[in-house]
N, C-alpha and C positions, 0 to 999 in steps of 0.2 A: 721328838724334837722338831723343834719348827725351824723354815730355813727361809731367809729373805732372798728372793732371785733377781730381785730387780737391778740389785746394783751391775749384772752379766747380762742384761736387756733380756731377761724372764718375765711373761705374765702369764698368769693364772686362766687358765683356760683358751692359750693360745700354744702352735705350734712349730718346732723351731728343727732346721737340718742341724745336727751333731753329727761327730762320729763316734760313735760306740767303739769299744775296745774291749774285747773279753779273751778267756783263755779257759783250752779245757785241763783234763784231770792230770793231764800230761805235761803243764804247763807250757806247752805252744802258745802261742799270743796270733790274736786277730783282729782284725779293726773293719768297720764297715760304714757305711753311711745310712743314715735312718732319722724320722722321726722323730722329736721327742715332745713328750704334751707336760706341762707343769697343772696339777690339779689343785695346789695349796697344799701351803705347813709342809711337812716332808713328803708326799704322795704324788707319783710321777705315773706316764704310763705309755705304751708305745705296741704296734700294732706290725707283728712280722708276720710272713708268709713263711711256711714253710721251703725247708732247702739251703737256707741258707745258715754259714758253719757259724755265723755271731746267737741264729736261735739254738742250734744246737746245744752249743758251750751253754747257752742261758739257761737250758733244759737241765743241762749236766750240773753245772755249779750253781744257778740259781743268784746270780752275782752278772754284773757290766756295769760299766766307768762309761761317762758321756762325758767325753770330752768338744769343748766351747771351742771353736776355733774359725776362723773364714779365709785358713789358707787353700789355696783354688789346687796347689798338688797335693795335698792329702787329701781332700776331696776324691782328687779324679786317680789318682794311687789308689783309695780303699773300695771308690766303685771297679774297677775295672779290674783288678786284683786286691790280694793285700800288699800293707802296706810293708816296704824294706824295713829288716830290721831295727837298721838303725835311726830308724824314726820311735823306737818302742823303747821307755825306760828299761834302764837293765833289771831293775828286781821289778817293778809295777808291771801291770795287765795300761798302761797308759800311756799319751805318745807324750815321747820327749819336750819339754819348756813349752807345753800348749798352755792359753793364755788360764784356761780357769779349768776343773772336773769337777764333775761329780758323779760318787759310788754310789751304786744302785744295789738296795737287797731287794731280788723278786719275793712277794708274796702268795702271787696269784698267777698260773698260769690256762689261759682259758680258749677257747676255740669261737672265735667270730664270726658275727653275719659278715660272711663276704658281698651281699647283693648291698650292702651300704658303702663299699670301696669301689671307684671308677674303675681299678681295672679290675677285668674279668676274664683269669682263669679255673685250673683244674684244685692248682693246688689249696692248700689249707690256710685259713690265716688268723693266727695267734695274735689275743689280746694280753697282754702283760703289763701287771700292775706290781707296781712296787715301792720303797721308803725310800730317802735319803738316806745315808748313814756318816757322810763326810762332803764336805766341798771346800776344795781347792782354787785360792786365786793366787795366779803366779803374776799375771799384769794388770795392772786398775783400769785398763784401756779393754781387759774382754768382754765382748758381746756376741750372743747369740745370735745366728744368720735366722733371719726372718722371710723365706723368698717373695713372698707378698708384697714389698717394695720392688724388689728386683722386676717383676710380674707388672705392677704400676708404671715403669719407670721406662720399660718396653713401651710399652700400649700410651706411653707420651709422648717416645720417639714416632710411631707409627703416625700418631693424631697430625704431629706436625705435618706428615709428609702424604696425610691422608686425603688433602684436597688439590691434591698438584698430580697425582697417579690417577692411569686407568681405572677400569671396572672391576677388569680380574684383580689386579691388586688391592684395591679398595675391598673386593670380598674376602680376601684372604686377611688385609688388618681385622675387617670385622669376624673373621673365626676366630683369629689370634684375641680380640678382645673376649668375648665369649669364654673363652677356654683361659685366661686371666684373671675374668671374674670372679669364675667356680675357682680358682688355687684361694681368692683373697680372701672369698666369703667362707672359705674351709678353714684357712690359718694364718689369717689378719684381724687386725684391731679395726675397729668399727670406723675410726678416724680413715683408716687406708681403703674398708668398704663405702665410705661414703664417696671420698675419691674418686675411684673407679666406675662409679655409677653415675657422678656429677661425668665425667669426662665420654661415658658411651650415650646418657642424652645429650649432651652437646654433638658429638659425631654424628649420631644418628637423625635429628632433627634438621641438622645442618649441610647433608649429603645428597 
């Protein structure tokens, strides 16, 4: 089945923070915060490190719900732990009146070059590919969190205040842009790379 994501600010070969929501055999529920890439039609796919209880469950059940949201405490609820109960539908593996979901069938679970992910450790990290099977819109107003604006939006507050600061700070915008760059040109649309590259030749030519 084919599934149109655009109307939840979805594009095809770009990548968006969710939070996942799975449960294992016991039905325990869990939610975490992750990645998710839309590849076209129903083909979705997302890149875990081992250790963590949302790969597990995926391991186990072979099933997770990406739920669309940009509330900043379930964000920082399902990083930092999980999230309280009563944020989890009573029968679903999904958090309560989030704006839109969608249920994921894994097809593929596969073991990844780690020396293509920025960070570097010991552990393992799993390439997971998988179908739609259902998507959910509860408000016409939801949209995928894209941090790639968020990333631009810094590095324009910084620009403004980049010619009135010292040196030390002037070097520290220019890491901060650097390392904004690399997030945009990983998982932004070409429109927000072109951006960010108009705004660090202006900086740098100009400094």
């Amino acid at each position: 089945m084919e599934f149109n994501l655009e109307g939840i600010g979805i594009e095809k070969g770009l990548q968006y923070e969710c939070i996942y929501t799975t449960e294992n055999s016991k039905g325990e529920k869990n939610a975490g915060p992750f990645g998710f890439k839309y590849l076209g039609d129903d083909k979705v796919s997302c890149t875990l490190f081992e250790g963590s209880q949302t790969l597990k469950n995926i391991m186990e059940t072979k099933k997770y719900t990406v739920n669309i949201t940009e509330d900043p405490l379930i964000f920082t609820y399902a990083t930092i732990g999980n999230l309280p109960d009563e944020y989890f539908d009573d029968e679903l593996a999904v958090i309560k009146d989030v704006p839109a979901y969608l249920t994921i069938e894994v097809e593929s679970i596969e073991e990844a070059d780690k020396d293509k992910f920025p960070l570097k450790n010991e552990k393992s990290l799993y390439l997971i590919e998988g179908k739609i099977t259902d998507m959910k819109i509860n408000n016409r107003c939801a949209h995928a969190y894209n941090r790639g604006l968020s990333s631009l939006i810094e590095c324009l507050v910084n620009y403004s205040r980049y010619f009135i600061v010292d040196d030390e700070m002037k070097a520290f915008y220019e890491n901060r842009l650097d390392e904004n760059q690399r997030i945009i040109n990983k998982v932004s649309d070409k429109k927000t790379q072109e951006a960010i590259a108009y705004l660090k030749d202006n900086m740098l030519k100009n400094k």
